[in-house]
CHARMM-style PDB file with segment names, atoms N, HN, CA, C and O in Angstrom:
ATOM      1  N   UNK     1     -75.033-118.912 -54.935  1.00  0.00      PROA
ATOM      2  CA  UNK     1     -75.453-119.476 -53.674  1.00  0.00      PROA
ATOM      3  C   UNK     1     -76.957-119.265 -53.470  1.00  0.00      PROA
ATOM      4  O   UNK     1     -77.860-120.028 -53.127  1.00  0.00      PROA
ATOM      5  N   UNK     2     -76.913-117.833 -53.833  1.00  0.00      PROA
ATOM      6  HN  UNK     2     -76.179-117.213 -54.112  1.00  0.00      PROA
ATOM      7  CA  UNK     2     -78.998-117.709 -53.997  1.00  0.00      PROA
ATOM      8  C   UNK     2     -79.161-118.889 -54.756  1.00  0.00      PROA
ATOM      9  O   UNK     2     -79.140-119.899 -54.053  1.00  0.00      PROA
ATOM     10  N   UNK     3     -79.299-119.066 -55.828  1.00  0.00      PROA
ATOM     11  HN  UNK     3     -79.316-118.245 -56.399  1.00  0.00      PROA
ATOM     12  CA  UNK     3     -80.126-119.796 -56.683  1.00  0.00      PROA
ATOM     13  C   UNK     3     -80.070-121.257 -55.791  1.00  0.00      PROA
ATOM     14  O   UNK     3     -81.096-121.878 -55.514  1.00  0.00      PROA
ATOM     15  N   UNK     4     -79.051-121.588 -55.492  1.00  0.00      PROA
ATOM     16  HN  UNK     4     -78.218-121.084 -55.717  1.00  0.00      PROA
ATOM     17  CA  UNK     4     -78.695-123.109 -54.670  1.00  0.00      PROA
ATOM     18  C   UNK     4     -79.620-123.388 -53.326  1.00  0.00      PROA
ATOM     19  O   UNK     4     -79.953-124.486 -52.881  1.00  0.00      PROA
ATOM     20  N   UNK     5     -79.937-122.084 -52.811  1.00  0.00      PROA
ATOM     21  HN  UNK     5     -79.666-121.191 -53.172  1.00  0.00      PROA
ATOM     22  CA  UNK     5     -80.502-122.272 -51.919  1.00  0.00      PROA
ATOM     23  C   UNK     5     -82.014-122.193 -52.262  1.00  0.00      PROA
ATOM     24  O   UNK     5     -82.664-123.153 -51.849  1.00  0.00      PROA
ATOM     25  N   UNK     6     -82.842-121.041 -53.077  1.00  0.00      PROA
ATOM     26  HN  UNK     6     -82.314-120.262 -53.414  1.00  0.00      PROA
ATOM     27  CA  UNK     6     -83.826-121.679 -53.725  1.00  0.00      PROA
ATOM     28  C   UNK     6     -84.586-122.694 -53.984  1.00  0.00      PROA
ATOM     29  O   UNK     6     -85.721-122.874 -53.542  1.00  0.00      PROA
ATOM     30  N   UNK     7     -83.657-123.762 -55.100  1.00  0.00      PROA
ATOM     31  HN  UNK     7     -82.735-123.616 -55.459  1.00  0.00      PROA
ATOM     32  CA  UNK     7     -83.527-124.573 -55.476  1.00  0.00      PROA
ATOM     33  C   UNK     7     -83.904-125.790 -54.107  1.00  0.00      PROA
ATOM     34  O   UNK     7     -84.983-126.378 -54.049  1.00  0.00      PROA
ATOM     35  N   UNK     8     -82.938-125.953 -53.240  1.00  0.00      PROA
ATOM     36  HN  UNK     8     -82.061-125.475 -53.288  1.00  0.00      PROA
ATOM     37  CA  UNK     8     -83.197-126.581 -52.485  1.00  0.00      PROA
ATOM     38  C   UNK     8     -84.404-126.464 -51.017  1.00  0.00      PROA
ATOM     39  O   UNK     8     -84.735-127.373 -50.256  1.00  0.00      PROA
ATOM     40  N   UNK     9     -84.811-125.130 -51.014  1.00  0.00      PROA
ATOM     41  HN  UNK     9     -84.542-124.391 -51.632  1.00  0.00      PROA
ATOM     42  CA  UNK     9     -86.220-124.616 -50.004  1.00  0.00      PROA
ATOM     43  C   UNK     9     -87.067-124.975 -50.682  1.00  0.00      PROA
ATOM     44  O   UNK     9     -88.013-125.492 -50.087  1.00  0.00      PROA
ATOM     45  N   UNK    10     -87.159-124.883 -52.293  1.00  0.00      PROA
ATOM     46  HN  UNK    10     -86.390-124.463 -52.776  1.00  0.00      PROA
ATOM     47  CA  UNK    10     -88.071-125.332 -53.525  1.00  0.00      PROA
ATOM     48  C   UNK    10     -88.712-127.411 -52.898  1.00  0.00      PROA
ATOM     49  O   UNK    10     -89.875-127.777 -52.731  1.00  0.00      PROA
ATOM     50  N   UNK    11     -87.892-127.952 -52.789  1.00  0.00      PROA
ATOM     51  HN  UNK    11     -86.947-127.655 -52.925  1.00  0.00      PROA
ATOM     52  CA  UNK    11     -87.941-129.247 -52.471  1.00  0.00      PROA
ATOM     53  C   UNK    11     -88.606-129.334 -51.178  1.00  0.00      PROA
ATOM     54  O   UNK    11     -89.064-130.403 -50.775  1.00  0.00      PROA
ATOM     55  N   UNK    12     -88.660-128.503 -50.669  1.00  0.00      PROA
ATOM     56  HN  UNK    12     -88.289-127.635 -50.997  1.00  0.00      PROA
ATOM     57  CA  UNK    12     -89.349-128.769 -48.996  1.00  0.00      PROA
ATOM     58  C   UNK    12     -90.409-127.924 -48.801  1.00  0.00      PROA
ATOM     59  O   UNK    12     -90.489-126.756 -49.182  1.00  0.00      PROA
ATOM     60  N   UNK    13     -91.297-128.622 -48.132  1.00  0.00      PROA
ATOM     61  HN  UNK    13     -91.232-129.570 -47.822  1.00  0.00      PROA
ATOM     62  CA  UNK    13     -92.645-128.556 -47.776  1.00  0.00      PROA
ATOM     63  C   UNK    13     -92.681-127.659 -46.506  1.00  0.00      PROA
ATOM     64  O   UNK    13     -91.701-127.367 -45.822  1.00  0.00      PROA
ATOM     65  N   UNK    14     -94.198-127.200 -46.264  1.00  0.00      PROA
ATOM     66  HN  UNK    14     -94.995-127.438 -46.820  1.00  0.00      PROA
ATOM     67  CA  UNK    14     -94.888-126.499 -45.100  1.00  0.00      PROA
ATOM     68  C   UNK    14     -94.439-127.340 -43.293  1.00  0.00      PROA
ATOM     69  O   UNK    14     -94.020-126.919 -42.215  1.00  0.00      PROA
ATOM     70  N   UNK    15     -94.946-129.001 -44.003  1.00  0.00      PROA
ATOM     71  HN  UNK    15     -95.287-129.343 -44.879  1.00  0.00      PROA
ATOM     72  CA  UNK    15     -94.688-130.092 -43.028  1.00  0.00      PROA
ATOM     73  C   UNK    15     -92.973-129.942 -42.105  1.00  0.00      PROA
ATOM     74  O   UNK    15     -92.620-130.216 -40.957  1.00  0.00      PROA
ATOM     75  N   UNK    16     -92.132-129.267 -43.542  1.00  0.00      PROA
ATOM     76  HN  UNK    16     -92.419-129.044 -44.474  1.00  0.00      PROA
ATOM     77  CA  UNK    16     -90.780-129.711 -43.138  1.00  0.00      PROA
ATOM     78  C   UNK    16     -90.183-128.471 -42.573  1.00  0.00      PROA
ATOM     79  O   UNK    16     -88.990-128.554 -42.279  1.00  0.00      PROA
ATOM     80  N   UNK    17     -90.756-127.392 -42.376  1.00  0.00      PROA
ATOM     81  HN  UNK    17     -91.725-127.325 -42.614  1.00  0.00      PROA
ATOM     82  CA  UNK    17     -90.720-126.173 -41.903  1.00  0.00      PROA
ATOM     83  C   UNK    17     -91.062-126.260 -40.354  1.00  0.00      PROA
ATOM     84  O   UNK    17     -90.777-125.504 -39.425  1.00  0.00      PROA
ATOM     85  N   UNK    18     -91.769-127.442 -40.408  1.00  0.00      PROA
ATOM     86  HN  UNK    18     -92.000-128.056 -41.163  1.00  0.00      PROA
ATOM     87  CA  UNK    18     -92.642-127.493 -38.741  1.00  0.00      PROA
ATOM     88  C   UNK    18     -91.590-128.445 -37.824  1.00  0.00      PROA
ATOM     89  O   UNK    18     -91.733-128.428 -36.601  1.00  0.00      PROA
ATOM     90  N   UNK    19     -90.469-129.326 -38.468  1.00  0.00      PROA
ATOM     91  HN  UNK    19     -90.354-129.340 -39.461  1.00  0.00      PROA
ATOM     92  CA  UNK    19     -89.826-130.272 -37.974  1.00  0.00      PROA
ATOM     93  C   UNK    19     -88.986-129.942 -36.989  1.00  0.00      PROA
ATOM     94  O   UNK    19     -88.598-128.829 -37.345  1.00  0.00      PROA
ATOM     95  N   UNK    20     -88.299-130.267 -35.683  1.00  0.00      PROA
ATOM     96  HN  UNK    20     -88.614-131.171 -35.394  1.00  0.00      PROA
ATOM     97  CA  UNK    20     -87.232-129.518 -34.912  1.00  0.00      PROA
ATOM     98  C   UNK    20     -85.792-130.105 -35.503  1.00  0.00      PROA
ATOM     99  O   UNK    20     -85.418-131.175 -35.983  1.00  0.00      PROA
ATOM    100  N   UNK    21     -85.181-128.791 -35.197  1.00  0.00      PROA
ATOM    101  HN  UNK    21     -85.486-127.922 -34.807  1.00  0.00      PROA
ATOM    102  CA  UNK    21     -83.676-129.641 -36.014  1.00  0.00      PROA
ATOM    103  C   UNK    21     -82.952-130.055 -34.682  1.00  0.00      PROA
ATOM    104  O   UNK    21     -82.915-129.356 -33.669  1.00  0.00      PROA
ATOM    105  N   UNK    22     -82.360-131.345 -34.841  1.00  0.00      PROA
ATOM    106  HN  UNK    22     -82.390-131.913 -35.664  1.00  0.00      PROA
ATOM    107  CA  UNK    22     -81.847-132.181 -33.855  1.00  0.00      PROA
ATOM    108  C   UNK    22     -81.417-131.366 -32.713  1.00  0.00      PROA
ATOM    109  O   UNK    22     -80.551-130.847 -33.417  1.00  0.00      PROA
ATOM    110  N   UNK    23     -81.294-130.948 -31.894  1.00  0.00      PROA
ATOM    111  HN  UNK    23     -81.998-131.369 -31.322  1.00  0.00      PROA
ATOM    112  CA  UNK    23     -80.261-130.798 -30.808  1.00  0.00      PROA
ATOM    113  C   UNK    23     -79.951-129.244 -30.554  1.00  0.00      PROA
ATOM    114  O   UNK    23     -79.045-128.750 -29.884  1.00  0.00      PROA
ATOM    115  N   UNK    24     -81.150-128.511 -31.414  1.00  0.00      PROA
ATOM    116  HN  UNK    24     -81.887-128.913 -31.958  1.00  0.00      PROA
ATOM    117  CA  UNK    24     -81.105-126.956 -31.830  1.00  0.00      PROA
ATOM    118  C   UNK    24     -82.020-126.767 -30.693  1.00  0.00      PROA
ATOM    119  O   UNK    24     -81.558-125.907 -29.943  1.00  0.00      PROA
ATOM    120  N   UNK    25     -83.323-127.317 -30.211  1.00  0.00      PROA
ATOM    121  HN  UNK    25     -83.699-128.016 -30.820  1.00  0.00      PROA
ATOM    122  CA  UNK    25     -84.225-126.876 -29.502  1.00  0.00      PROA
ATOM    123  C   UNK    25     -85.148-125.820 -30.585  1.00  0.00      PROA
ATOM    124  O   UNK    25     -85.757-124.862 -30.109  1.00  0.00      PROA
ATOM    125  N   UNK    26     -85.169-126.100 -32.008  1.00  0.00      PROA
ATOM    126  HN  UNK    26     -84.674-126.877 -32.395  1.00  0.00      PROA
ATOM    127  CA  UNK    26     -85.864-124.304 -32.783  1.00  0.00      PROA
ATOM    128  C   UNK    26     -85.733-125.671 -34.158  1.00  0.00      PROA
ATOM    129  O   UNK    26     -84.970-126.567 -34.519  1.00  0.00      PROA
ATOM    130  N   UNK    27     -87.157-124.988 -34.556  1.00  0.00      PROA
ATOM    131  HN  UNK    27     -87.777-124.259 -34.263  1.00  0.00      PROA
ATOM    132  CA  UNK    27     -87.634-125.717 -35.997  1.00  0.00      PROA
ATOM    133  C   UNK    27     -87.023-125.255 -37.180  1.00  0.00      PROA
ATOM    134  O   UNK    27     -86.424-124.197 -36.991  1.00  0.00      PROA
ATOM    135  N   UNK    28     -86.966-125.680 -38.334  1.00  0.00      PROA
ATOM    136  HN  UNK    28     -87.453-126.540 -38.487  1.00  0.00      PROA
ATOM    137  CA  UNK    28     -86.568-125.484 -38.972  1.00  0.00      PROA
ATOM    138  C   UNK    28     -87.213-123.803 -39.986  1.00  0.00      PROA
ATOM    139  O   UNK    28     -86.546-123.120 -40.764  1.00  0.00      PROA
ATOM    140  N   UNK    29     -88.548-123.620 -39.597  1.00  0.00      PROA
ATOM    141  HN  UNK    29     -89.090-124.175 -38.965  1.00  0.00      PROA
ATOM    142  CA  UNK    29     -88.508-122.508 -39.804  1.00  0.00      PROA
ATOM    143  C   UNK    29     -88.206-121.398 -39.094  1.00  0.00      PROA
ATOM    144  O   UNK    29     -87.831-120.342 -39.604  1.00  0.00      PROA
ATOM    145  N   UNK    30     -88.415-121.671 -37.473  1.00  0.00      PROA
ATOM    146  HN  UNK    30     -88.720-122.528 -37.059  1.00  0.00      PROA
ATOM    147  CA  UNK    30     -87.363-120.549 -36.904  1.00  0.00      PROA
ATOM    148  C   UNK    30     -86.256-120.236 -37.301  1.00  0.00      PROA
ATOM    149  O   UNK    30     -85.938-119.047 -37.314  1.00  0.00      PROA
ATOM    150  N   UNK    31     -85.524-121.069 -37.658  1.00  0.00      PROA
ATOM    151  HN  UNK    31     -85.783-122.035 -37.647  1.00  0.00      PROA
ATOM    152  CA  UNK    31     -83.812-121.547 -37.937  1.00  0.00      PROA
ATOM    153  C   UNK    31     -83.879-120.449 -39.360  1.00  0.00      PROA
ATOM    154  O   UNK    31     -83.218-119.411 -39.338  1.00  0.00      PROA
ATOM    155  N   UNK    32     -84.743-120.811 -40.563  1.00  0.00      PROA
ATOM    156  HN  UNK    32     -85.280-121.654 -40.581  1.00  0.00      PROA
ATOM    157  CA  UNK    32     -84.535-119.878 -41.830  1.00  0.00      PROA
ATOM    158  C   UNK    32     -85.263-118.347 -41.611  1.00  0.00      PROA
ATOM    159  O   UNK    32     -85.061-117.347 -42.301  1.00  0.00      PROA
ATOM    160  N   UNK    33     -86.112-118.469 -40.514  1.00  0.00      PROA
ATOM    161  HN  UNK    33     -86.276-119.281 -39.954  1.00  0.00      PROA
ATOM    162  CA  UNK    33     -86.653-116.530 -40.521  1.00  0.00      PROA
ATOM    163  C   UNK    33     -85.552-116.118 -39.577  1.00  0.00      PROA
ATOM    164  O   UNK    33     -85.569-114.889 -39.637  1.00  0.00      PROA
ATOM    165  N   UNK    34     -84.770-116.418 -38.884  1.00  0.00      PROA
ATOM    166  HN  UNK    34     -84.757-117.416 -38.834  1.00  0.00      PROA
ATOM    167  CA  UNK    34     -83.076-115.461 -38.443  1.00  0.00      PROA
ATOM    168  C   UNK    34     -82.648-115.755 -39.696  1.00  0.00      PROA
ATOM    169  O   UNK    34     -82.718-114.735 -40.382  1.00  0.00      PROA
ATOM    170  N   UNK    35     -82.245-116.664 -40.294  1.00  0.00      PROA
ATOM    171  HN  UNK    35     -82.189-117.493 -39.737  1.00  0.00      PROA
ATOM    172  CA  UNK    35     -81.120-116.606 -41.283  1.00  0.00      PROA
ATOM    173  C   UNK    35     -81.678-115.074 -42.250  1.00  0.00      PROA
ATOM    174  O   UNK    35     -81.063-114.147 -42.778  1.00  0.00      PROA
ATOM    175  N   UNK    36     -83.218-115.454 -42.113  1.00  0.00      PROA
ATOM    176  HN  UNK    36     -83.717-116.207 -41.684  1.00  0.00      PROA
ATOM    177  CA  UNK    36     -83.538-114.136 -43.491  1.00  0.00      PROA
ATOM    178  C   UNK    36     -83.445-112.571 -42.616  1.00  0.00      PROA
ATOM    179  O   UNK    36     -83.097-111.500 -43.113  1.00  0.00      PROA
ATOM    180  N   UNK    37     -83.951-112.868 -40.902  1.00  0.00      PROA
ATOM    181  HN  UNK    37     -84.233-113.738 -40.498  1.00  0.00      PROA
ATOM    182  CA  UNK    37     -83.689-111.479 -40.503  1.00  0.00      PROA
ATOM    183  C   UNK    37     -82.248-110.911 -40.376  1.00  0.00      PROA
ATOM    184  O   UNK    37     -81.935-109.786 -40.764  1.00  0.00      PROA
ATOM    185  N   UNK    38     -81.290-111.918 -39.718  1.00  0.00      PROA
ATOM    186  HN  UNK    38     -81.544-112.832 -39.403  1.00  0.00      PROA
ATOM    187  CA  UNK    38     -79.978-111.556 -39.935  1.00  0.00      PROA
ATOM    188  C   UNK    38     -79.881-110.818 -41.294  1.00  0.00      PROA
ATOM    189  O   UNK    38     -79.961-109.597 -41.431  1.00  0.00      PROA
ATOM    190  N   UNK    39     -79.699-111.718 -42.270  1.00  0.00      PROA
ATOM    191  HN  UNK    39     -79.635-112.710 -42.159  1.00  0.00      PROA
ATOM    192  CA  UNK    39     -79.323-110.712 -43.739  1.00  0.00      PROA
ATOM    193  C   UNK    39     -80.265-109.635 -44.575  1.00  0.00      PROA
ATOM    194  O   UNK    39     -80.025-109.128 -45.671  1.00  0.00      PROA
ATOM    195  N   UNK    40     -81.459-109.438 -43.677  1.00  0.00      PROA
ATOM    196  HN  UNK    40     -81.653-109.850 -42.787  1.00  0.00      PROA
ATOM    197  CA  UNK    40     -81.720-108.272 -44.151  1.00  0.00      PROA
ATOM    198  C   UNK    40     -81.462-106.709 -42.673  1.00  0.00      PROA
ATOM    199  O   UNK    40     -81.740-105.517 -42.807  1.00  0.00      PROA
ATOM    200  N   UNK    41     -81.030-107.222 -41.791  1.00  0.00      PROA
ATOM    201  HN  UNK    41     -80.803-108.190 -41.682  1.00  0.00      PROA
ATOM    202  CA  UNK    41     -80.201-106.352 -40.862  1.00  0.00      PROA
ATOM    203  C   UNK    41     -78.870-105.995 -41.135  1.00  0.00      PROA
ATOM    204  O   UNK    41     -78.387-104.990 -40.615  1.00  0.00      PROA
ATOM    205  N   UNK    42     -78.037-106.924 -42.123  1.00  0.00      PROA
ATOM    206  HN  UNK    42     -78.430-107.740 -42.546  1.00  0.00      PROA
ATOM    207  CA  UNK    42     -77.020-106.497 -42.461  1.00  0.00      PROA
ATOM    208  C   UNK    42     -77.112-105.771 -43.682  1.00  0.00      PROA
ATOM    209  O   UNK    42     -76.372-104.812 -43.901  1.00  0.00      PROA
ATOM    210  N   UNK    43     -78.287-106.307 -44.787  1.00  0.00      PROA
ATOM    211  HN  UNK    43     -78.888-107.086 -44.610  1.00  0.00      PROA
ATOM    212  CA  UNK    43     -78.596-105.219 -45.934  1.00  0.00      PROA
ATOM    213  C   UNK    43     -78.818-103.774 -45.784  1.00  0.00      PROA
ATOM    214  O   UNK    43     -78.745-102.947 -46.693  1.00  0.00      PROA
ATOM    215  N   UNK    44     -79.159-103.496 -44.279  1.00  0.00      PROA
ATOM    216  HN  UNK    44     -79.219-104.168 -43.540  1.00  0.00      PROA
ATOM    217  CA  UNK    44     -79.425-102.155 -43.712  1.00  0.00      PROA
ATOM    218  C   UNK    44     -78.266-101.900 -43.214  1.00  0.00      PROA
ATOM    219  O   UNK    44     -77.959-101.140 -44.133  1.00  0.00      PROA
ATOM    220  N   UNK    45     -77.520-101.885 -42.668  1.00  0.00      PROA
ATOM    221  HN  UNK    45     -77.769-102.502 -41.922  1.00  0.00      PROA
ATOM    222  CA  UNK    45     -76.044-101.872 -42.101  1.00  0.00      PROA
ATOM    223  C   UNK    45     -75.671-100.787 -43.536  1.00  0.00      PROA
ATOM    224  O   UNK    45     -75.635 -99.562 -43.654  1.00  0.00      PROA
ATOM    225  N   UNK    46     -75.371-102.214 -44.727  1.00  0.00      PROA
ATOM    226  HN  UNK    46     -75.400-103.209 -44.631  1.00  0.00      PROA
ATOM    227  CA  UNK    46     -74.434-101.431 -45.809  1.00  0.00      PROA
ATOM    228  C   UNK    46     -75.322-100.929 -46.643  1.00  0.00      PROA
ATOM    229  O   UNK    46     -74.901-100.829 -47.795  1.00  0.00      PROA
ATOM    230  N   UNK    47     -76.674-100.493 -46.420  1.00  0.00      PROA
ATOM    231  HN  UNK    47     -77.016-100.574 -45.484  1.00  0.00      PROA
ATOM    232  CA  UNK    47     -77.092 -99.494 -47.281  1.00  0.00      PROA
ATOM    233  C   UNK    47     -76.626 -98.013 -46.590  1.00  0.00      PROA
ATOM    234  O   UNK    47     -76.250 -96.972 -47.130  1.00  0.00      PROA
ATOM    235  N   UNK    48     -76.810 -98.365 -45.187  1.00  0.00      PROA
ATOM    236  HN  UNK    48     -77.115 -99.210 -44.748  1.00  0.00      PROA
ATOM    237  CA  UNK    48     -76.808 -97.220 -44.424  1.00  0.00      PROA
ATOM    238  C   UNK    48     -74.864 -96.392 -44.570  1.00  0.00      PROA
ATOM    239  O   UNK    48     -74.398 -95.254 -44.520  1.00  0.00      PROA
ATOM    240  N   UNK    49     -74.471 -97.404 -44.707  1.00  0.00      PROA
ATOM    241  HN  UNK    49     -74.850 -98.329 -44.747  1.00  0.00      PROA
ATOM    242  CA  UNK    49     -72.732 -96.875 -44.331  1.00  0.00      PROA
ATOM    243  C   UNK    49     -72.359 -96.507 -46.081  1.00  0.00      PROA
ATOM    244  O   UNK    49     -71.249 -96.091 -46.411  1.00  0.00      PROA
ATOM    245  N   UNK    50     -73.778 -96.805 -47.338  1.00  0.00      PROA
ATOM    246  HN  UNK    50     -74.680 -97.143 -47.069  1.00  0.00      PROA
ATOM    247  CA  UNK    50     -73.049 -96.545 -48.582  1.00  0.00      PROA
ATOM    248  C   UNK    50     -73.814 -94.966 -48.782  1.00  0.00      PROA
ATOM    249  O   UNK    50     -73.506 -94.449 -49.856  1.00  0.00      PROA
ATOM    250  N   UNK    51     -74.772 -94.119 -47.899  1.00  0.00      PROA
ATOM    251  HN  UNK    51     -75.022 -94.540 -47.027  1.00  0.00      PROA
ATOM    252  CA  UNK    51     -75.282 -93.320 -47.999  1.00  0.00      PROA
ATOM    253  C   UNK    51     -74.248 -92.257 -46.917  1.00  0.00      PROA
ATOM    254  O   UNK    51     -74.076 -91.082 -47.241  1.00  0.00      PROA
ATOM    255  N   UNK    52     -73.641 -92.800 -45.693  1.00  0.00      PROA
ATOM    256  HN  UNK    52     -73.780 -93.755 -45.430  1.00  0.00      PROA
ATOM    257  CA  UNK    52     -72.656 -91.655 -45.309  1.00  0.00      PROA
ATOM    258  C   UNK    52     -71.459 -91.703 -45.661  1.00  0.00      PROA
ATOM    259  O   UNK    52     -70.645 -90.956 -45.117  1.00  0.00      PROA
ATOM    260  N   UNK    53     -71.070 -92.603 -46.664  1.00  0.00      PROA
ATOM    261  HN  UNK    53     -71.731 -93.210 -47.106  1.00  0.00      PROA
ATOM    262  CA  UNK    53     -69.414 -92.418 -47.360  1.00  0.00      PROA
ATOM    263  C   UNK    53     -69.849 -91.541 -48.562  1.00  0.00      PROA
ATOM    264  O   UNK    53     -70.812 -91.703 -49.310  1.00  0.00      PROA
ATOM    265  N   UNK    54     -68.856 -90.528 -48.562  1.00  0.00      PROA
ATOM    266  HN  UNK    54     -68.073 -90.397 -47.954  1.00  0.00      PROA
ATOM    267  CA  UNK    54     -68.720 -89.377 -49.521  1.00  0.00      PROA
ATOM    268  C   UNK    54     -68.086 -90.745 -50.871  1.00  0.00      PROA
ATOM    269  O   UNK    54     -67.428 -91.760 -50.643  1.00  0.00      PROA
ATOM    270  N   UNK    55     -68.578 -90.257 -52.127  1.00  0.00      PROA
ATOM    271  HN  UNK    55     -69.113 -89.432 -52.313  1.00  0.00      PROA
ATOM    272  CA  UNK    55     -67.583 -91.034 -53.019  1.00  0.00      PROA
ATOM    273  C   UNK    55     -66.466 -90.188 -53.229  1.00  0.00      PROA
ATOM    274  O   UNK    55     -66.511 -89.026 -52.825  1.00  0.00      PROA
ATOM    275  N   UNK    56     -65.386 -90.669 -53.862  1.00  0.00      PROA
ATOM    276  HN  UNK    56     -65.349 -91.613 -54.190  1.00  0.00      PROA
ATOM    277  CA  UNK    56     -63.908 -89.823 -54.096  1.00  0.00      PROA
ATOM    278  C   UNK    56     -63.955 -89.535 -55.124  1.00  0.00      PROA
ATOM    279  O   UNK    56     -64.248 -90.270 -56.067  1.00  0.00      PROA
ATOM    280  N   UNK    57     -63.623 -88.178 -55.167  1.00  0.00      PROA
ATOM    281  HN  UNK    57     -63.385 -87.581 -54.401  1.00  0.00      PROA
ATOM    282  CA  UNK    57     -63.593 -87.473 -56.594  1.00  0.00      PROA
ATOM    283  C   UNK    57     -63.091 -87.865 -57.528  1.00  0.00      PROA
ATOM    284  O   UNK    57     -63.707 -87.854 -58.594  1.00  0.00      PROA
ATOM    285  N   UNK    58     -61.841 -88.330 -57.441  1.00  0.00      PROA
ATOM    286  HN  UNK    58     -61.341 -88.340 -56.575  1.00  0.00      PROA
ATOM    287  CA  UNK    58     -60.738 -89.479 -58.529  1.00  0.00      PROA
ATOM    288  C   UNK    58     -60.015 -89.986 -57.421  1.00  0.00      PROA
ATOM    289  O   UNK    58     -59.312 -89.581 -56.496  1.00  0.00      PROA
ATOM    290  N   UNK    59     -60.625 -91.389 -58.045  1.00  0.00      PROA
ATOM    291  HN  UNK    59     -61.197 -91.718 -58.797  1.00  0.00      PROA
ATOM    292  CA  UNK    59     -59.136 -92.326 -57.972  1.00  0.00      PROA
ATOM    293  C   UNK    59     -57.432 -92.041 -58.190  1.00  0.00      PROA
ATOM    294  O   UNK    59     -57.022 -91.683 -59.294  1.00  0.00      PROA
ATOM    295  N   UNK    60     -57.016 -92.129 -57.673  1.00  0.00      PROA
ATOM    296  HN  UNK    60     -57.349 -92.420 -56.776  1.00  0.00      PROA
ATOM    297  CA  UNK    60     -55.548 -91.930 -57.787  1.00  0.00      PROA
ATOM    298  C   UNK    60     -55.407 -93.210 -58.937  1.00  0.00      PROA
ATOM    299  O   UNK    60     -55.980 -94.297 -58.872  1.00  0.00      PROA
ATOM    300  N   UNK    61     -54.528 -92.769 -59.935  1.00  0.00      PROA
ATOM    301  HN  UNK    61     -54.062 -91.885 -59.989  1.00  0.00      PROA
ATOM    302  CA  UNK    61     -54.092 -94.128 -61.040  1.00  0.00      PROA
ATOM    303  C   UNK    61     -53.078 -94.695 -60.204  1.00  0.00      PROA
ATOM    304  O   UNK    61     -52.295 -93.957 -59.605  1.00  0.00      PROA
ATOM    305  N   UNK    62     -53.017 -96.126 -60.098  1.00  0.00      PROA
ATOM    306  HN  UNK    62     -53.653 -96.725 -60.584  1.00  0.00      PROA
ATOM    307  CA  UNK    62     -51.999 -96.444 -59.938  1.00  0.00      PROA
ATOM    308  C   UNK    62     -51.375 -97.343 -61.449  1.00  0.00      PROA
ATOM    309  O   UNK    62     -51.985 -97.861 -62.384  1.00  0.00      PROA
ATOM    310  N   UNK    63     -49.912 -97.221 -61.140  1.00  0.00      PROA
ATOM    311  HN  UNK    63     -49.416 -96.801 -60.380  1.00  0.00      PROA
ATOM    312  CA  UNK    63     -48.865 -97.431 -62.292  1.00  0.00      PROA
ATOM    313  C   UNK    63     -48.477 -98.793 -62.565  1.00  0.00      PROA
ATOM    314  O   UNK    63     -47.395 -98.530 -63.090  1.00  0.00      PROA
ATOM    315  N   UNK    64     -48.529 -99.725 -62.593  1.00  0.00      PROA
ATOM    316  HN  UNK    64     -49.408 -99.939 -62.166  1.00  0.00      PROA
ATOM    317  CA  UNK    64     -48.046-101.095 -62.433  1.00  0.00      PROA
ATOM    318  C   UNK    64     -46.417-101.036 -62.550  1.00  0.00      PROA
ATOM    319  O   UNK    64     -45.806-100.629 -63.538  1.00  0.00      PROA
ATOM    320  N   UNK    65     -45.912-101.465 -61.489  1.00  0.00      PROA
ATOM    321  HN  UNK    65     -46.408-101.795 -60.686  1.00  0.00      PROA
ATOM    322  CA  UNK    65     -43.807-101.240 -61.657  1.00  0.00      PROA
ATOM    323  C   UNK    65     -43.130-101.196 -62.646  1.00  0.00      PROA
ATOM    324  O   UNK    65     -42.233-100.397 -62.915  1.00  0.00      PROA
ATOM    325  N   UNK    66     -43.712-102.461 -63.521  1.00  0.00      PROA
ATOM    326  HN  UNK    66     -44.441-103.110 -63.302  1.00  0.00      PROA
ATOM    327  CA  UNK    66     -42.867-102.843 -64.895  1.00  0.00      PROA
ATOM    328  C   UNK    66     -42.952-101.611 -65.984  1.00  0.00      PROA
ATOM    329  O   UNK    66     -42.309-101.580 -67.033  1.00  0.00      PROA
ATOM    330  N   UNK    67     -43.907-100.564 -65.513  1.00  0.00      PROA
ATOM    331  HN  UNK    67     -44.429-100.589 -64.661  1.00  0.00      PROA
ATOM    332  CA  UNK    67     -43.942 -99.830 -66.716  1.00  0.00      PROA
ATOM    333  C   UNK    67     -43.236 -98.658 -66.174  1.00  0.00      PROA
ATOM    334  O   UNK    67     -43.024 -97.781 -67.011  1.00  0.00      PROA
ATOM    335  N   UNK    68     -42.787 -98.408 -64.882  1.00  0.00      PROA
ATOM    336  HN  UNK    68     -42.959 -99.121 -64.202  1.00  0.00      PROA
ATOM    337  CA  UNK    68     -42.034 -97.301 -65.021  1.00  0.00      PROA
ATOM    338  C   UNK    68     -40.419 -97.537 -65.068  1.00  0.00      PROA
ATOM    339  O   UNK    68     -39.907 -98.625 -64.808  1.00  0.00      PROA
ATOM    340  N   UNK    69     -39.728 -96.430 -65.415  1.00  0.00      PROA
ATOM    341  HN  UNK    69     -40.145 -95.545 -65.626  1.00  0.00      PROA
ATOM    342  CA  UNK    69     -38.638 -96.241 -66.131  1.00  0.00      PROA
ATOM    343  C   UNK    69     -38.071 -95.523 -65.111  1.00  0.00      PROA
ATOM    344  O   UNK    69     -38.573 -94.593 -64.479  1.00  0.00      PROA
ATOM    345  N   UNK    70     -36.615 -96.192 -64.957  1.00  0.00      PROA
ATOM    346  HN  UNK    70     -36.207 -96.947 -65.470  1.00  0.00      PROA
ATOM    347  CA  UNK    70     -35.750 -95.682 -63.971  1.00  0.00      PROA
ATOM    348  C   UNK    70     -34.777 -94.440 -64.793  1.00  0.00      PROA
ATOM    349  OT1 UNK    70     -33.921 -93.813 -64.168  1.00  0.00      PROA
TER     350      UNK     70
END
């Protein structure tokens, strides 16, 4: 989906950044600096919640049914 979106911001200009999107009242570059602040507020979210989860010492195995024996 990165690369797709790239790809397609790649095709558009400074001009087309300045345009209003229909019926939004907010240009099209307002519209992509939330899209980029949103997801780097959520990149902080789960950096933050992967630094106070302890990791687990072991995994518990689990057995798949067919292999155990009654």
């Amino acid at each position: 989906m990165r690369a797709k979106t790239k790809e397609e911001l790649a095709k558009r200009d400074d001009k087309w950044l300045e345009e209003e999107i229909p019926g939004a009242g907010m240009t099209n570059f307002y519209g992509w600096f939330h899209v980029m602040e949103h997801q780097s507020s959520h990149l902080g979210q789960i950096l933050l919640l992967q630094k106070r989860i302890k990791p687990e010492e072991k995994a518990e195995e689990i057995i798949p049914s067919e292999t155990i024996k009654n």
